[in-house]
Structures are given as C-alpha cells and as structure tokens.
Phi, psi and omega in degrees: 000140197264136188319349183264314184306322197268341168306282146001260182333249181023273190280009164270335172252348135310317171304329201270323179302302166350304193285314182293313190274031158281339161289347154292343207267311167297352183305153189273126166286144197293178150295131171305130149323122143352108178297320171251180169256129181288146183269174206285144173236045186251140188288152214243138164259154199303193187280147176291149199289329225053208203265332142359308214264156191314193195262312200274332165284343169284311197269351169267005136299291173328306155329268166333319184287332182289328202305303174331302194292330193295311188298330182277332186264001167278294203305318189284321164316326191282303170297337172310296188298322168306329183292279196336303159323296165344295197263357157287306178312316223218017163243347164248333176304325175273332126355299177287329182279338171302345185284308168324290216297320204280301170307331185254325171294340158284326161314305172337289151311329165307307199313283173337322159296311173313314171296336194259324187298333196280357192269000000 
C-alpha cells in the first residue's frame, strides 16, 4: 500500500474522530467564579475597655466580641461552603475531561490499529 494511501486513509479517521468529538466540543462552559469575595458584614467590637474599666464596660465588651465572633464563624462557614462547591465542580469537571480525553485516546488507537492492519 502505498504513502498516499495511507495518508489519505489517516487522515479520513482523524476527520471521522474530528466529527465524533463534537459533541465535547458543545458542552456549556461552567460558570466563572465571582472575582472577588464580598467581605464579612460583622461590626469589629471597640478596643478593650483595660483592666480600669467597670464590670458593667467588661461584659458589654465581651458581649460584643461573642456577637463578632458568632457572626465572623456564620460567615467563614458560608464561604467554607462555597469553596467546597467549587471544588465538587471542578473535580467533575476533570473527570469529564479525563474521560474525554481516554474516548479520544482509544479512537485514536483503534485507527491506528486499522491503518497498520490494512499496510
């Protein structure tokens, strides 16, 4: 068989993988992530009153500070959950491409077996 032939041949089983992986081609691009992250919308409690300050100025500082912190660990929770979505997403996004990828390295290879049986 001659190099035109086999070329020819070839490049008609690239053309036909070409044809097959269009439907990967079409797939919906995920969503972009948000560029920033909105920041925490927890009031900062004031400076500690020092060792000076009355009983009733301790505990309503303190009394700020659990609110802050109760507010700053609802919030860090909320972006916890997002990263994690995040990284669900995009651990099936690489999945499907590995996948992708294993369906186009097997055509390949069928072809290739086909081109060498045919010489």
């Amino acid at each position: 068989m001659s190099r035109f032939t086999l070329a020819v041949g070839f490049t008609l089983a690239v053309a036909c993988v070409a044809l097959a992986s269009q439907g990967w081609a079409q797939a919906p691009a995920p969503a972009a992530a948000p560029a920033t992250t909105p920041a925490a919308n927890c009031p900062k409690p004031d400076a500690h009153p020092g060792r000076l300050a009355s009983d009733r100025q301790r505990a309503g500082w303190e009394k700020e500070v659990q609110a802050w912190q109760a507010c700053m660990k609802k919030y860090i929770g909320e972006m916890q959950a997002k990263a994690d979505q995040a990284v669900k997403t995009a651990n099936a996004t690489v999945a499907e491409s590995n996948a992708a990828i294993a369906d186009y390295n097997n055509a390949v290879k069928a072809i290739q077996a086909q081109v060498e049986a045919a010489k």
